[in-house]
Steps between C-alpha positions, in 0.01 A plus 500: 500500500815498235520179333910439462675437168535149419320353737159460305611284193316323270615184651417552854135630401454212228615265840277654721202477289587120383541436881166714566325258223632163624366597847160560326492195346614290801217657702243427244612156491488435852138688488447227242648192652305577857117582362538295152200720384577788270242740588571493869892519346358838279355659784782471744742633217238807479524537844834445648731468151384771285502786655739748575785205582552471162609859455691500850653173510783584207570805662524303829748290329722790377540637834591189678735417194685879542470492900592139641840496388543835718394358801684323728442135565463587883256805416284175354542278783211614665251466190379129384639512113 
């Protein structure tokens, strides 16, 4: 796979990962604000957080940032966004 010139900026990799991070911390705080106890809070960030989301979830967001705005709205119609 050839990445394209351009398209991988420092801007839309610094947005993905500052998108990638605010995700992370909106999951750990809704972890947080549901079991109030920060073992159990620990644990589930071991288990479901950490892992290899962390890696995949800014690449995640560079593909959907490069791809959406190809598609057509109707292509999307049938997918809940």
């Amino acid at each position: 796979m050839e990445l394209k010139k351009g398209r991988w900026n420092k801007k839309t990799i610094y947005l993905a990962m500052a998108m990638s991070l605010f995700t992370l911390i909106l999951l750990f705080l809704g972890i947080q604000l549901i079991t109030d106890n920060l073992l159990i809070v620990i644990f589930n960030l071991l288990q479901y957080g950490l892992g290899p989301g962390v890696i995949i979830q800014p690449i995640l967001w560079i593909v959907l940032m490069i791809y959406i705005p190809k598609w057509n709205l109707e292509k999307l119609n049938g997918y809940a966004l």
